[in-house]
C-alpha positions as CSV (number, residue, x, y, z in Angstrom):
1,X,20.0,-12.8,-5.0
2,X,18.9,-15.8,-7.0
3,X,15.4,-17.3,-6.6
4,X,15.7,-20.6,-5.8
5,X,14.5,-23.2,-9.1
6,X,12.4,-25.7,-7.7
7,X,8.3,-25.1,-8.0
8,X,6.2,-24.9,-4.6
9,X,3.7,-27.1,-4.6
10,X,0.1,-26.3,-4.7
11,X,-0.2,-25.6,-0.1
12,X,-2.1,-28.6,1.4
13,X,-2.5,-26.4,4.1
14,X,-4.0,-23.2,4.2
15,X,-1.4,-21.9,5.7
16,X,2.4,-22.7,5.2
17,X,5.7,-21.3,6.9
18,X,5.8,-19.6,3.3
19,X,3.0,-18.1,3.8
20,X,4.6,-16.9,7.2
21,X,7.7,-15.9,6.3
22,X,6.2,-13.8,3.5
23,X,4.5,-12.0,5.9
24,X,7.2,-11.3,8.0
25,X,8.8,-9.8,4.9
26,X,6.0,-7.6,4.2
27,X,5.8,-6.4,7.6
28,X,9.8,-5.2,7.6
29,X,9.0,-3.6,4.0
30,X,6.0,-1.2,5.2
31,X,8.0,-0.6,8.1
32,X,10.9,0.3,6.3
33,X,9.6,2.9,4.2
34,X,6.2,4.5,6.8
35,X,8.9,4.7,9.4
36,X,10.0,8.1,7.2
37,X,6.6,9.4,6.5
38,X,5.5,12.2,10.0
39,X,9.1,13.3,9.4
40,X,9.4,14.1,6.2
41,X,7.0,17.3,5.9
42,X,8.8,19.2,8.5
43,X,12.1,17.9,6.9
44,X,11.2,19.6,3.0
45,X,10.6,22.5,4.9
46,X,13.6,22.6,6.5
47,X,15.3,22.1,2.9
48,X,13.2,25.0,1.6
49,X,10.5,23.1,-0.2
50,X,7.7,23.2,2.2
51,X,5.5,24.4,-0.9
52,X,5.9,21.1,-2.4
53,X,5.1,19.0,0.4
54,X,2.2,17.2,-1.8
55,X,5.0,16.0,-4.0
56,X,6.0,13.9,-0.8
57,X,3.6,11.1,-1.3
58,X,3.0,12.1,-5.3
59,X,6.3,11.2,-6.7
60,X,6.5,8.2,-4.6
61,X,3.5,7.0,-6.0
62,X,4.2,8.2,-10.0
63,X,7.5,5.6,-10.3
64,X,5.5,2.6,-8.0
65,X,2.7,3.1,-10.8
66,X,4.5,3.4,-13.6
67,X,6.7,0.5,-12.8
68,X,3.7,-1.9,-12.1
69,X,3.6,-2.8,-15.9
70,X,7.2,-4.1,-15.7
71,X,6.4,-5.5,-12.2
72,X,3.6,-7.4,-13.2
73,X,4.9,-8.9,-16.5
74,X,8.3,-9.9,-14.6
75,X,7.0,-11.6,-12.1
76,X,4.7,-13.9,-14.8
77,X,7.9,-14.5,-16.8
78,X,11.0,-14.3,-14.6
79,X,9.2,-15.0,-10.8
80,X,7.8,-13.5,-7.7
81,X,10.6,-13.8,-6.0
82,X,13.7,-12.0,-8.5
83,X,10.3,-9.0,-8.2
84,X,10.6,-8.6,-4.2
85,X,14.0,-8.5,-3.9
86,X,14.5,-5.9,-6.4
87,X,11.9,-3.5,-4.9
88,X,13.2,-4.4,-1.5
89,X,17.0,-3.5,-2.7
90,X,15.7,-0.1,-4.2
91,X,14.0,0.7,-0.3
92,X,17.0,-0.4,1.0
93,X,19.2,2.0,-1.0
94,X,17.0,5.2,-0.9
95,X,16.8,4.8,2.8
96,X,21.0,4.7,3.1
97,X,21.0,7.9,0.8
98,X,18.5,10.2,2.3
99,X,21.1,11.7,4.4
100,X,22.7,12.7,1.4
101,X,19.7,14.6,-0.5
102,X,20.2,18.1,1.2
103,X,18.8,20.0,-1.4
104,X,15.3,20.1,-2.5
105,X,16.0,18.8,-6.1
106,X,17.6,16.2,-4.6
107,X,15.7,14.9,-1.6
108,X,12.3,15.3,-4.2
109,X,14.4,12.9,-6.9
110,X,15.0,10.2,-4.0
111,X,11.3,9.9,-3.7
112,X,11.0,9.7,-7.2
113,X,13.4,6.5,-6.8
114,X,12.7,5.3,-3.5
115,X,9.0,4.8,-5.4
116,X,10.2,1.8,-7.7
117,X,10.5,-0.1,-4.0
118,X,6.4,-0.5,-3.4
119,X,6.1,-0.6,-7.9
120,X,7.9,-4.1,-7.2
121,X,7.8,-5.6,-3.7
122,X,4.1,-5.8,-3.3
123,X,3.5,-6.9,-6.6
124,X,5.3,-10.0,-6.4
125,X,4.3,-10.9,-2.9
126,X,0.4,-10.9,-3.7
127,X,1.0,-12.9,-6.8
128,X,3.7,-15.3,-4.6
129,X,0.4,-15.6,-1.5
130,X,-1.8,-16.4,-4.1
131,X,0.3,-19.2,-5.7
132,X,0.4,-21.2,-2.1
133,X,-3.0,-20.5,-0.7
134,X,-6.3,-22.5,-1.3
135,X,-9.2,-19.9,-4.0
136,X,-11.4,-20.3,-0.9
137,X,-9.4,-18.6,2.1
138,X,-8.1,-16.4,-0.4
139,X,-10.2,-13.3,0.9
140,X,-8.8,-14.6,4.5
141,X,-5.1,-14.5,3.8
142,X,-5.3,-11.1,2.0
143,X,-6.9,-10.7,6.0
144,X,-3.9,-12.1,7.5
145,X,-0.7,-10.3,4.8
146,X,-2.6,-6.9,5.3
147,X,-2.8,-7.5,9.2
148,X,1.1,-7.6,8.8
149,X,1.4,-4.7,6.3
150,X,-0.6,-2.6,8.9
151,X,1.8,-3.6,11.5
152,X,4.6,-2.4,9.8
153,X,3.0,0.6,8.8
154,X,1.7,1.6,12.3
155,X,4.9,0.4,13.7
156,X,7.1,2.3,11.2
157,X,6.1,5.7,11.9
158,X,6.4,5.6,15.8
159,X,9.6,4.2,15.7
160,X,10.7,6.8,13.2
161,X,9.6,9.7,15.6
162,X,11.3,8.5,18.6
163,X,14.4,7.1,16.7
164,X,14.0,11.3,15.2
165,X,13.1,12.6,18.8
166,X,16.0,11.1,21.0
167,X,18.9,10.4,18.0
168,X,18.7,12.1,14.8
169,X,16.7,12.6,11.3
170,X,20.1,10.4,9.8
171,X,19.3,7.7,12.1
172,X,15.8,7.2,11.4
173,X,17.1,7.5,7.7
174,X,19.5,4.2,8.3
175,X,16.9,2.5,10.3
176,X,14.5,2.5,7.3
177,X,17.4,1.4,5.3
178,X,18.5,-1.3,7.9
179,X,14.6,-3.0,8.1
180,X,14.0,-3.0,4.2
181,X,17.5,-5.5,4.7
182,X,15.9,-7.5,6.9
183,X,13.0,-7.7,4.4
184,X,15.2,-8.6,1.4
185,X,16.8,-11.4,3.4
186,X,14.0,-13.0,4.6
187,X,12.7,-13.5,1.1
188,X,16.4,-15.5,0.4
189,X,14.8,-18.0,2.0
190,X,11.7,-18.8,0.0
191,X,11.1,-21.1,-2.9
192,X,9.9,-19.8,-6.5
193,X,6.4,-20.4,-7.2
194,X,6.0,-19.9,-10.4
195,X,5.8,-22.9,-12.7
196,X,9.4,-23.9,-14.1
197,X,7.4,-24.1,-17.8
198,X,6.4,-20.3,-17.4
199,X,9.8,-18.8,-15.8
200,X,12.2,-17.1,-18.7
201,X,16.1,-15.6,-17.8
202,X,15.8,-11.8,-17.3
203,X,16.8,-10.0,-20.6
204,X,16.0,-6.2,-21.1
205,X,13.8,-7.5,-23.8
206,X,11.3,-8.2,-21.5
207,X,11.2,-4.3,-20.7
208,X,9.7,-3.6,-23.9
209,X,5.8,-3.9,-23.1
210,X,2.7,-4.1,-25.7
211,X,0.0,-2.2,-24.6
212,X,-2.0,-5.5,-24.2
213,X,0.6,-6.2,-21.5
214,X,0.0,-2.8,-19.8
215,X,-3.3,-3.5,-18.5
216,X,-5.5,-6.4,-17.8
217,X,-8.9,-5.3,-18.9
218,X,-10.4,-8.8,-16.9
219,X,-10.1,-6.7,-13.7
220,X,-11.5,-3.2,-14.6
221,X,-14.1,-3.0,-12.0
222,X,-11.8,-4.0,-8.8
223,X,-9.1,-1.3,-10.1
224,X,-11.7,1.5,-9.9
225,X,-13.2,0.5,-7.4
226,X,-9.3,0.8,-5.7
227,X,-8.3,4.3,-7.8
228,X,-11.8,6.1,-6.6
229,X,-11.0,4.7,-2.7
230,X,-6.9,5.2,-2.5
231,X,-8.1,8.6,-3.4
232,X,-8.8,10.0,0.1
233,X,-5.4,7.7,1.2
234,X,-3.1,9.9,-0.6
235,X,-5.1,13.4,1.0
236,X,-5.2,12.4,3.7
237,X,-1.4,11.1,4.3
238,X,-0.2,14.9,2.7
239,X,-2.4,16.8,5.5
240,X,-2.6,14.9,8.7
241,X,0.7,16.1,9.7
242,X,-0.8,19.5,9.8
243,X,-4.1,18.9,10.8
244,X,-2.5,16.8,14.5
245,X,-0.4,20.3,14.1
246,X,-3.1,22.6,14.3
247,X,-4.9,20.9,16.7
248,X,-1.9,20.7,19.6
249,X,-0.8,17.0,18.7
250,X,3.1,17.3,18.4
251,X,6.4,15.2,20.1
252,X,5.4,11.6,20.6
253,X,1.1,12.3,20.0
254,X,1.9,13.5,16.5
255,X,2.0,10.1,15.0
256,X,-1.5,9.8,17.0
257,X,-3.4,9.5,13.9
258,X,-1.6,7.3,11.7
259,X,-1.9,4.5,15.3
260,X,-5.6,5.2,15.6
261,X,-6.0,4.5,11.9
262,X,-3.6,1.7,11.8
263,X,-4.9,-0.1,15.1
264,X,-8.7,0.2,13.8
265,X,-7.6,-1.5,10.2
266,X,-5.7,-4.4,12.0
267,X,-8.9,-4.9,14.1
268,X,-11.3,-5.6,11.1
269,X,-8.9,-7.4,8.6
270,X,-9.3,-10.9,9.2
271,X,-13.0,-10.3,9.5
272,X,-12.8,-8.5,6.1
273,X,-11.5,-11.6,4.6
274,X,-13.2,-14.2,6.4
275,X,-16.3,-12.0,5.5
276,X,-16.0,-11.4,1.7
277,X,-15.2,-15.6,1.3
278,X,-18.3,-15.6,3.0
279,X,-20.6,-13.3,1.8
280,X,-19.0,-12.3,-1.8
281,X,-16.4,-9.4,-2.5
282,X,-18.9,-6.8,-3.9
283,X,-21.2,-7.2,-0.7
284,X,-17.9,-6.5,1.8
285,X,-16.6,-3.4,-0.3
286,X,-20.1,-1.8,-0.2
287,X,-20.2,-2.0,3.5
288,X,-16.3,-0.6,3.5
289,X,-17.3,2.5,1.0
290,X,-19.9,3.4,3.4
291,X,-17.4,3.3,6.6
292,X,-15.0,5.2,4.1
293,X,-17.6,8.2,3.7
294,X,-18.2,7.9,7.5
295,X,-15.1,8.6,8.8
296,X,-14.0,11.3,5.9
297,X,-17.6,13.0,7.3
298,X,-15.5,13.7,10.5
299,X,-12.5,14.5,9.2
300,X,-14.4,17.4,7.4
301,X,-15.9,18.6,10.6
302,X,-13.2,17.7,13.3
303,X,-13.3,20.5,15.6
304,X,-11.2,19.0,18.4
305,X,-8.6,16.0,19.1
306,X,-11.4,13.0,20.0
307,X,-13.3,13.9,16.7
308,X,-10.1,13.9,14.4
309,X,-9.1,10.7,15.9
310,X,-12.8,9.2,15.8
311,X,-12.3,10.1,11.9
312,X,-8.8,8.0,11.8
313,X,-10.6,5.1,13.4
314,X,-14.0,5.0,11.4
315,X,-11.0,5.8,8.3
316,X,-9.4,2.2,9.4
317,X,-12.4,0.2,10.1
318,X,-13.2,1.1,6.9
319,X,-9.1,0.5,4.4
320,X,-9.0,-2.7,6.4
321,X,-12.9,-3.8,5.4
322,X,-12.1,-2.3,1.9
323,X,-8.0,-3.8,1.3
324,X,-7.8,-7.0,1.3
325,X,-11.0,-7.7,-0.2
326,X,-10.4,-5.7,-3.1
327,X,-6.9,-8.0,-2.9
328,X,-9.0,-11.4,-2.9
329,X,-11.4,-9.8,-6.1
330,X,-9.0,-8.9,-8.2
331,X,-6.8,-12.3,-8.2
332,X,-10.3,-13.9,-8.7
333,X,-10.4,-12.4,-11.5
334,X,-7.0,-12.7,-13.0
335,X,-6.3,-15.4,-15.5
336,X,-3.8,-17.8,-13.8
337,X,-1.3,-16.9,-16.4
338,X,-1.6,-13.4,-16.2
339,X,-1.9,-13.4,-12.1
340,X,0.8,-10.7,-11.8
341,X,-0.5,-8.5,-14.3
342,X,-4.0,-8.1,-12.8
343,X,-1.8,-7.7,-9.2
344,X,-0.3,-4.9,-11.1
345,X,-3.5,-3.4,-12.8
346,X,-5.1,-3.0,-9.4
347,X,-1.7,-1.3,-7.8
348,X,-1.3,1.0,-10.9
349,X,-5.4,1.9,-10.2
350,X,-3.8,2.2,-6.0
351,X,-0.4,4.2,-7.2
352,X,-3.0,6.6,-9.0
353,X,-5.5,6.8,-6.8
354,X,-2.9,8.1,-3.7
355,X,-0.4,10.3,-6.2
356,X,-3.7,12.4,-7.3
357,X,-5.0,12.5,-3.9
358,X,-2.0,14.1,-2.5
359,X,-1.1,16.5,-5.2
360,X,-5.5,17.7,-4.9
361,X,-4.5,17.8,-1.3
362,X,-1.2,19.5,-1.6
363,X,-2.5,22.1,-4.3
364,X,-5.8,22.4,-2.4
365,X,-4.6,23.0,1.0
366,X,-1.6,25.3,-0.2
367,X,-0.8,25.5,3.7
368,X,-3.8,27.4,4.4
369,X,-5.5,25.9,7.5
370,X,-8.5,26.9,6.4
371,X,-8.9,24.9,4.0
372,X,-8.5,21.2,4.9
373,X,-12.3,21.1,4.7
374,X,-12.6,21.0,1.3
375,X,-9.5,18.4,0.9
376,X,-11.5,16.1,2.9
377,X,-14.8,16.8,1.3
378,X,-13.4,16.3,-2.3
379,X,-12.0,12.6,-0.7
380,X,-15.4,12.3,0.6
381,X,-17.4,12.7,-3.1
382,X,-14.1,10.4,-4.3
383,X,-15.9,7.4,-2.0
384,X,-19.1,8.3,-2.4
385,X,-18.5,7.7,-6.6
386,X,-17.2,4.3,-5.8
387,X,-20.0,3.6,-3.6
388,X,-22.6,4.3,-6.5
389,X,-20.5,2.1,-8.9
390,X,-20.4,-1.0,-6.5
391,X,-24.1,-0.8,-6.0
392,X,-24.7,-0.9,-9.9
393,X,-21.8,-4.1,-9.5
394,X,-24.2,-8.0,-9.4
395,X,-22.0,-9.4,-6.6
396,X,-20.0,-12.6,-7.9
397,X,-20.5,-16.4,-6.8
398,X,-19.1,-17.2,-3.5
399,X,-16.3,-19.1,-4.0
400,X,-16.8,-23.0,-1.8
401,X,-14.8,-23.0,1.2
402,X,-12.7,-25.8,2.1
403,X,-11.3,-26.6,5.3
């Protein structure tokens, strides 16, 4: 699907139907691909491979990190756009052929694949949102695209159980496929926002990377701050299906969790951004590190159903404090040349952050119940280390706000 060639202005308005529709994408794309996620556990098991169940979320996350180098450099040379529909075609593709993985070789090498979708997609769209809104309600519409995201990714796994529950495992499978469609054609309808100077052909020359073109060292800080936080995300998404398990939440309250978490993350994000344009990015994220420890305090404990699900809400108050501002922090740091590569620094810092988190938590918990105490406590010192480094962190200018 072509991008189309003329330049988007800079946005007079904070917010354009650009801006919109883009969000509308993102919310199909974390739809398409969370909608899988309670299912999938049980599933591997099924196949036989319910020892690798931390390999769920790890492979998924080894091909979206490793691809963020080529993600990030495409979309400063070729454009945003040519970026999200490619990973939006890969989730769209994977989703058609889970069906067909029956073994567990083969269902274990789609998530490999089906990884490349969030190595792409998101990576263009953060640099395409910060092309078209204002440096000043940056921190704000990081707020407003992650509200979306979080829709899609509370959304997605409710739907997926009941489509499971009263259908079947190869309809939810289609459905996934069918939404991460709906994503890639809604992009079809935006213009390029890269500068027509900066935009090249495609050639599989640009695959070749230095290792100057790997990283961008300008946005160190942010991207640890991100690896040391996505930590607990990754545990936590490769043992909550168990834990609900264990404590009597199955049918339609076993996706229980993931809406409590989701629903408390949506309620906070456009104060996170609002509040880090207000009161600087470091200051924010200090506050969200703290609420991170908080609710992975309960999780250790957890005795009973309202304490697990106090946990998943003081966990969300705390990813949608801690998301989009570490969003808004790293663009502010990115040179405006090299805008996609610093997107793609801070997701390879997210991709590693989860990946090792879930194969901790999948080696760790080794389906031994008890033992999910020390998967959350090891996410807990994970927090606690990024804490300590943003308190070390001189909090940045305050960018002026316009209106």
């Amino acid at each position: 699907m072509p991008a189309a060639t003329t330049t988007a202005a800079p946005a007079t308005r904070p917010y354009t139907a650009g801006f919109w529709l883009m969000c509308l994408s993102s919310f199909l794309f974390f739809a398409s691909f969370n909608l899988l996620l309670p299912e999938l556990p049980d599933h591997l098991t099924r196949l036989g491979g319910g020892r690798y169940k931390g390999f769920i979320i790890a492979l998924f996350t080894v091909t979206a990190g490793l691809s963020r180098p080529f993600s990030g450099k495409l979309a400063d040379t070729v454009g945003r756009i040519p970026v999200m529909v490619f990973g939006s075609l890969v989730c769209f593709l994977c989703g058609f052929f889970y069906p067909f993985a029956l073994t567990v070789t083969g269902f274990l090498g789609l998530r490999l694949l089906h990884g490349f979708s969030t190595g792409f997609k998101p990576t263009g769209t953060a640099a395409f949102i910060a092309d078209i809104v204002p440096v000043a309600r940056r921190g704000e519409a990081m707020g407003l695209l992650g509200v979306t995201g979080s829709l899609g990714m509370a959304a997605g796994p409710a739907f997926g159980s009941w489509v499971a529950e009263h259908y079947s495992l190869n309809t939810m499978f289609y459905c996934s496929s069918g939404l991460a469609l709906l994503s890639l054609l809604v992009q079809g309808t935006l213009t390029e926002t890269l500068p027509q100077a900066q935009r090249q052909r495609f050639s599989f020359s640009l695959l070749k990377l230095n290792w100057n073109e790997v990283l961008e060292p300008q946005v160190f800080a942010p991207a640890l701050v991100t690896l040391l936080c996505m930590f607990p995300y990754g545990a936590v998404l490769t043992v909550i299906p168990d834990q609900s398990r264990l404590l009597g939440l199955a049918g339609p309250t076993k996706g229980l969790f993931y809406i409590c978490f989701t629903v408390a993350s949506l309620a906070v994000r456009l104060v996170a951004g609002k509040s880090s344009d207000t009161y600087g990015r470091v200051a924010v994220l200090r506050w969200s590190a703290g609420i991170l420890a908080g609710g992975l305090a309960l999780l250790v404990w957890a005795p009973s159903v309202p304490v697990f699900l106090a946990g998943a809400v003081v966990f969300g108050l705390g990813t949608g404090l801690n998301s989009p501002t570490l969003y808004a922090w790293t663009i502010d740091l990115s040179h405006p040349e090299r805008r996609g590569r610093g997107v793609a620094t801070m997701y390879i810092a997210l991709e590693t952050g989860i990946g090792v988190g879930a194969l901790m938590a999948g080696w760790v918990f080794d389906n031994q119940p008890g033992r999910l105490p020390w998967v959350h406590t090891a996410s807990l010192a994970s927090v606690l280390g990024a804490l300590v480094f943003l308190m070390l962190q001189r909090p940045a200018a305050v960018p002026a706000r316009t209106t």
